[in-house]
VMD Tcl script that builds the backbone (N, CA, C; Angstrom):
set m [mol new atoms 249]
animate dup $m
set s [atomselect $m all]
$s set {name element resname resid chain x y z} {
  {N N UNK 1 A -41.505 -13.358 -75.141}
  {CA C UNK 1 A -41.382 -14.804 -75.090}
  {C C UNK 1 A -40.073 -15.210 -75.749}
  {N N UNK 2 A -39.987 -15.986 -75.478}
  {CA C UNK 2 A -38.178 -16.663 -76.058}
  {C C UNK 2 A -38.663 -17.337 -77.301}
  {N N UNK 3 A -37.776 -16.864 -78.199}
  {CA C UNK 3 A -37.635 -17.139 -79.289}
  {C C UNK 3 A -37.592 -19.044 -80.020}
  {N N UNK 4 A -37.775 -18.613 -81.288}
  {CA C UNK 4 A -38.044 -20.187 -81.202}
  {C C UNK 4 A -36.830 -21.203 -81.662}
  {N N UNK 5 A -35.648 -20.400 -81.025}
  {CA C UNK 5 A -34.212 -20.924 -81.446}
  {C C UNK 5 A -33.746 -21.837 -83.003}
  {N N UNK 6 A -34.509 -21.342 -83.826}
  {CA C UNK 6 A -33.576 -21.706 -85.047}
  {C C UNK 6 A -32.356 -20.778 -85.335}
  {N N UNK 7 A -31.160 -21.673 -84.955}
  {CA C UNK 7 A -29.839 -20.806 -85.197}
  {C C UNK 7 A -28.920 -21.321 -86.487}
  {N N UNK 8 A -29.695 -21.416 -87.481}
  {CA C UNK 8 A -28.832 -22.213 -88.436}
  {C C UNK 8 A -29.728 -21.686 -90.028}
  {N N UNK 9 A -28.710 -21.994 -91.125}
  {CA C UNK 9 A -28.831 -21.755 -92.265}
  {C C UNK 9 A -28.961 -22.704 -93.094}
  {N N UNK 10 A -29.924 -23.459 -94.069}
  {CA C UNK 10 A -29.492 -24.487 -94.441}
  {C C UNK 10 A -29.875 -24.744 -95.957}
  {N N UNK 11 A -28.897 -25.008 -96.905}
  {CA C UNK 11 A -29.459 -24.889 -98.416}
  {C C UNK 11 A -29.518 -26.532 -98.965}
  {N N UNK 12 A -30.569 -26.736 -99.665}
  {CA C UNK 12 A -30.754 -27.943 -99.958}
  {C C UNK 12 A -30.111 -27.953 -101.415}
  {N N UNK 13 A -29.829 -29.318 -101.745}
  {CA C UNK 13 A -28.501 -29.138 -103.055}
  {C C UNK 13 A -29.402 -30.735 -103.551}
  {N N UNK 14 A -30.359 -30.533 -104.769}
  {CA C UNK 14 A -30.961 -31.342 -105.504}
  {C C UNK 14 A -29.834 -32.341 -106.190}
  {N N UNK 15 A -29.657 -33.731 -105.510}
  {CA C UNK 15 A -28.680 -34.430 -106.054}
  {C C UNK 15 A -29.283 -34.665 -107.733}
  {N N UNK 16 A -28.640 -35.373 -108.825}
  {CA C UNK 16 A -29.224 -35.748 -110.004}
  {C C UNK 16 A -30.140 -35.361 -110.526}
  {N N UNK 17 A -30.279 -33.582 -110.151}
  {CA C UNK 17 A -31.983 -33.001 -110.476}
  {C C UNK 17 A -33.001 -33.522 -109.682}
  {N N UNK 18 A -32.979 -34.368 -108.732}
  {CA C UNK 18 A -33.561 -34.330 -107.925}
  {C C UNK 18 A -34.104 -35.835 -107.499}
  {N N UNK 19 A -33.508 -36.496 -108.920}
  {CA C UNK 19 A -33.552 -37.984 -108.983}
  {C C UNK 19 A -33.282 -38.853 -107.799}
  {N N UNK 20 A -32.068 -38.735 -106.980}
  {CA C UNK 20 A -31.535 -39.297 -106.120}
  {C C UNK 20 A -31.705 -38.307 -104.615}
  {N N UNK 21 A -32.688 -37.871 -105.042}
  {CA C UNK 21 A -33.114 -36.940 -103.349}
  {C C UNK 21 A -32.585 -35.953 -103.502}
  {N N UNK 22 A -31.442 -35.418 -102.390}
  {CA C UNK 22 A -31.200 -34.009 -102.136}
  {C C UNK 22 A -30.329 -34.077 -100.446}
  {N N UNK 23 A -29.226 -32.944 -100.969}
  {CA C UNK 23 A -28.200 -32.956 -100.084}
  {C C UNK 23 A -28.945 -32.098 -98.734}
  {N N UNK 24 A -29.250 -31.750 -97.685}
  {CA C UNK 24 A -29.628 -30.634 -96.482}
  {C C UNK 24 A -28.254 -30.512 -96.084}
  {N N UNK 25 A -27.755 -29.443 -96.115}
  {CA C UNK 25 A -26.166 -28.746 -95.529}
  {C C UNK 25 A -26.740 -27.287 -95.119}
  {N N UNK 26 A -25.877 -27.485 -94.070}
  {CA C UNK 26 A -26.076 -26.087 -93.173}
  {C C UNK 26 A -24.954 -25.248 -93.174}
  {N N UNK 27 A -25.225 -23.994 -93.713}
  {CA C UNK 27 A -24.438 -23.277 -94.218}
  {C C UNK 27 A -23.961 -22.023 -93.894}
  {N N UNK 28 A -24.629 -22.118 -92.550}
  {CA C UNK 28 A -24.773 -20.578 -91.748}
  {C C UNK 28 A -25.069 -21.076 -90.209}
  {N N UNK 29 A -24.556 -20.292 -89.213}
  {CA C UNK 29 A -24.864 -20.568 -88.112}
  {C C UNK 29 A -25.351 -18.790 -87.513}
  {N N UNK 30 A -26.233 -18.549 -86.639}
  {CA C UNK 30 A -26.289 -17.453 -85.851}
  {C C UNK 30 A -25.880 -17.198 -84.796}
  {N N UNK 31 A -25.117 -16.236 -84.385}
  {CA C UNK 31 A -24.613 -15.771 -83.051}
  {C C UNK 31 A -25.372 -14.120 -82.417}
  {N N UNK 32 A -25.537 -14.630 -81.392}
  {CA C UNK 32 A -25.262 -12.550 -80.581}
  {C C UNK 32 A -24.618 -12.129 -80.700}
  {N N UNK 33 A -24.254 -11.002 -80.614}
  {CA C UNK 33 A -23.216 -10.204 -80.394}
  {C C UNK 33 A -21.977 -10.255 -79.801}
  {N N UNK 34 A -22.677 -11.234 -78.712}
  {CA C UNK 34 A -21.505 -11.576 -77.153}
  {C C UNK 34 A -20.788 -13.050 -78.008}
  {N N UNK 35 A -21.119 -13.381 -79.517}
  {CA C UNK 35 A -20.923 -14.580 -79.736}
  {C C UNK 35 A -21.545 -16.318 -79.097}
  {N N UNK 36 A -22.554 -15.914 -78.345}
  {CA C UNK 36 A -23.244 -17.347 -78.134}
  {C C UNK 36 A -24.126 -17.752 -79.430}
  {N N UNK 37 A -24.044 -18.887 -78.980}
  {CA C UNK 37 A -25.108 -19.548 -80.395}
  {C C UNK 37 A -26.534 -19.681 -79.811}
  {N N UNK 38 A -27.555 -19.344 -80.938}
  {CA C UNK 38 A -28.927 -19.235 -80.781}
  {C C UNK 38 A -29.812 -20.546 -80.861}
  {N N UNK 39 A -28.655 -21.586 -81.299}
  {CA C UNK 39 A -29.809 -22.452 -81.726}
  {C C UNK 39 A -30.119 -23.429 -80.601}
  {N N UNK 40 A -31.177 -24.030 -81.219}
  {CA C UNK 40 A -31.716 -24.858 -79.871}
  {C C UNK 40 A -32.913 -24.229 -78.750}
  {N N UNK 41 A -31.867 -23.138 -78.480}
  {CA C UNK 41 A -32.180 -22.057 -76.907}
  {C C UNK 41 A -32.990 -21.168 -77.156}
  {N N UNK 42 A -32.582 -20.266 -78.467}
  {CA C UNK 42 A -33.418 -19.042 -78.901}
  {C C UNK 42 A -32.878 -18.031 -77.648}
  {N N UNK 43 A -33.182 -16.987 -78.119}
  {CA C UNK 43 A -33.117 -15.460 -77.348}
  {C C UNK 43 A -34.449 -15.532 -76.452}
  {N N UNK 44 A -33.929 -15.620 -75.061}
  {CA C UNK 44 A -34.566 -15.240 -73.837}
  {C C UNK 44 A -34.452 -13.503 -73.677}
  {N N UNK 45 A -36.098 -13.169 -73.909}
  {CA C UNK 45 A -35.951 -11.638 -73.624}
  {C C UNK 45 A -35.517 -11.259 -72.086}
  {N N UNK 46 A -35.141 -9.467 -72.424}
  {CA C UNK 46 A -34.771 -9.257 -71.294}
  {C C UNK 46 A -35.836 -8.960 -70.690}
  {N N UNK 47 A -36.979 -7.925 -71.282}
  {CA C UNK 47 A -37.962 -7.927 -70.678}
  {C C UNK 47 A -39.279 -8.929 -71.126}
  {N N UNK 48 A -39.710 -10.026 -70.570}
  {CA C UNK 48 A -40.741 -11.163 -71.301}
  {C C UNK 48 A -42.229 -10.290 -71.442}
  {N N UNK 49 A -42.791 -10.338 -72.670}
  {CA C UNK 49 A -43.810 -9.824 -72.896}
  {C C UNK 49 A -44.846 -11.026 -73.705}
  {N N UNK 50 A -45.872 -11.698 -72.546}
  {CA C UNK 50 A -46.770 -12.636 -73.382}
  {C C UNK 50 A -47.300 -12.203 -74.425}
  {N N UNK 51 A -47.717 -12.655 -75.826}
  {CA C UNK 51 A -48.445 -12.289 -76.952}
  {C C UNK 51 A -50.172 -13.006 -76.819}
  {N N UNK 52 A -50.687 -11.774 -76.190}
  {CA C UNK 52 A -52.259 -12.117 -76.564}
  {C C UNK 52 A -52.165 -12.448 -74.788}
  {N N UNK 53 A -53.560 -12.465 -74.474}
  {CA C UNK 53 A -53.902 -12.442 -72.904}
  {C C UNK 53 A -53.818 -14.162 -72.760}
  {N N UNK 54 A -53.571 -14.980 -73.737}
  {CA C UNK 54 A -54.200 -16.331 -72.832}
  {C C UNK 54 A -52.557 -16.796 -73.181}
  {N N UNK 55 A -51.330 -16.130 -73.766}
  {CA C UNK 55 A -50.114 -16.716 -74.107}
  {C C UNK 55 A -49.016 -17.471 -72.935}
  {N N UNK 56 A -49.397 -17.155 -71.659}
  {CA C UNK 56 A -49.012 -17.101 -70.557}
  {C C UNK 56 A -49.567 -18.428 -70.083}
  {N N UNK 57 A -50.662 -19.332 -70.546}
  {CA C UNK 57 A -51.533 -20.248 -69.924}
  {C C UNK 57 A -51.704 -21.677 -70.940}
  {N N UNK 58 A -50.433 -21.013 -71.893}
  {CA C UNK 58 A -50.677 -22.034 -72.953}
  {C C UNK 58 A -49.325 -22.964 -72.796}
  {N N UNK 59 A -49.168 -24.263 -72.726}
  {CA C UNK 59 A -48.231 -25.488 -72.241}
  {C C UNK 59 A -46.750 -24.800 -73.012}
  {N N UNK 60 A -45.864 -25.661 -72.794}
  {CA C UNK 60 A -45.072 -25.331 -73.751}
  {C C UNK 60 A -44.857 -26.639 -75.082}
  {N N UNK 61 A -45.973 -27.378 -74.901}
  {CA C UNK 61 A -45.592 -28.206 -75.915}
  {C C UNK 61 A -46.683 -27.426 -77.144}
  {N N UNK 62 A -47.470 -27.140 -77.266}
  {CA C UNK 62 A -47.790 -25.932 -77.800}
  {C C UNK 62 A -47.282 -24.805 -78.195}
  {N N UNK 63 A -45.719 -24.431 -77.862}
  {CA C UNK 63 A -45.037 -23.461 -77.886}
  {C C UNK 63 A -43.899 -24.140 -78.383}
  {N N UNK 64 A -43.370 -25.089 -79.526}
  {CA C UNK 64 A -42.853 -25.774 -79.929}
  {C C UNK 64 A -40.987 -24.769 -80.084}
  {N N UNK 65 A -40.273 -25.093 -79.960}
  {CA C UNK 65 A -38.988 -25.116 -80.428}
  {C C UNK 65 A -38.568 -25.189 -81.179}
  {N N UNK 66 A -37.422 -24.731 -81.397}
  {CA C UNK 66 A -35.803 -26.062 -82.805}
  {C C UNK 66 A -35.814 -26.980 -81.393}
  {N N UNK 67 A -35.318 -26.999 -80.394}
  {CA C UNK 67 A -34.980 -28.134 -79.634}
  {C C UNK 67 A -35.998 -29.395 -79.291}
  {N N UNK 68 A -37.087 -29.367 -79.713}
  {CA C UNK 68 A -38.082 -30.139 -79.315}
  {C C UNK 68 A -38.157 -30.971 -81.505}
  {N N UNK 69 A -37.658 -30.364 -82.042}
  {CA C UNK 69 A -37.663 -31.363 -83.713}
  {C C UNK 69 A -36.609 -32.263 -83.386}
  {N N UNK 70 A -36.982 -33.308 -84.226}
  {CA C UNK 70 A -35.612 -34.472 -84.275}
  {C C UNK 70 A -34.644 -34.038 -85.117}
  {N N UNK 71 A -34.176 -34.457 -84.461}
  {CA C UNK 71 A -32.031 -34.537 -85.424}
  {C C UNK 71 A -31.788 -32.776 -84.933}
  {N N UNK 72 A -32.188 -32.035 -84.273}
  {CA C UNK 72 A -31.945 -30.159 -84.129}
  {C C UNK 72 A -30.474 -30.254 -83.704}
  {N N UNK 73 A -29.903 -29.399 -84.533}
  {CA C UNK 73 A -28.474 -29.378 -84.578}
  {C C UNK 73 A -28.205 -28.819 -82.737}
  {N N UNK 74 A -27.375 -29.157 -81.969}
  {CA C UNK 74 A -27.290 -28.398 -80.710}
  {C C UNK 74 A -26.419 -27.117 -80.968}
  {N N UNK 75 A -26.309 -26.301 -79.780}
  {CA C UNK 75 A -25.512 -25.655 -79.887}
  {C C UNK 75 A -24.466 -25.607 -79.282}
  {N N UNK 76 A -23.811 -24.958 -80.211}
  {CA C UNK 76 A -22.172 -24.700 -80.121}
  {C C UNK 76 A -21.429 -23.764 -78.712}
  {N N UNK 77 A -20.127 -23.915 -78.408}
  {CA C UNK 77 A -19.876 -23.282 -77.393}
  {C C UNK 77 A -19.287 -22.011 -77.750}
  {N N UNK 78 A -19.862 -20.606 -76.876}
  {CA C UNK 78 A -19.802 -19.573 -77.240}
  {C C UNK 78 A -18.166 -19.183 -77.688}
  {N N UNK 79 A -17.998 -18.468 -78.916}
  {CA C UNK 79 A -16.828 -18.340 -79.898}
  {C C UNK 79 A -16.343 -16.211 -79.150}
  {N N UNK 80 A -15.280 -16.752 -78.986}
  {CA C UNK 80 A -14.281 -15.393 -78.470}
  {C C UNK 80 A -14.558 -14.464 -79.573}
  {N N UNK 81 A -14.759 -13.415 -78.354}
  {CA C UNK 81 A -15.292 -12.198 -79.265}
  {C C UNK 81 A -14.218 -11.217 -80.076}
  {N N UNK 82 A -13.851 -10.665 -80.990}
  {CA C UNK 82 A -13.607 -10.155 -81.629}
  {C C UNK 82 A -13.436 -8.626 -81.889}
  {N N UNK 83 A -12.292 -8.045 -80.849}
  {CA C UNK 83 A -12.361 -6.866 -80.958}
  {C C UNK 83 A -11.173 -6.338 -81.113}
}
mol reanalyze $m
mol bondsrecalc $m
mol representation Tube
mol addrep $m
């Protein structure tokens, strides 16, 4: 099944001890190999293998995402590979 595309890192930074809330900064992003970004999309297997006999019959709003939360960072356009 395809993954549930969280492609991101994110450390929370307690403003005033915690008085005045708290910073969310993202501090990491994930790539493949080939350099595409994961988030949002998640890793589509190559070979799809349902988990459990009824995984195949279950909606996909039930099968929730990063792309289906509010504010989900999108993703980025794939970054030249490096060789």
């Amino acid at each position: 099944m395809t993954s549930f595309g969280k492609g991101s890192v994110q450390t929370i930074i307690p403003l005033r001890g915690g008085e005045d809330g708290a910073l969310h900064l993202t501090t990491a992003r994930y790539y493949t190999p080939s350099g595409r970004s994961i988030q949002a999309s998640g890793i589509v297997p190559d070979i799809a293998v349902a988990q459990g006999d009824e995984a195949a019959d279950v909606p996909k709003i039930e099968r929730p995402s990063e792309a289906d939360l509010p504010h989900h960072l999108t993703a980025e356009q794939p970054r030249p590979s490096r060789k």
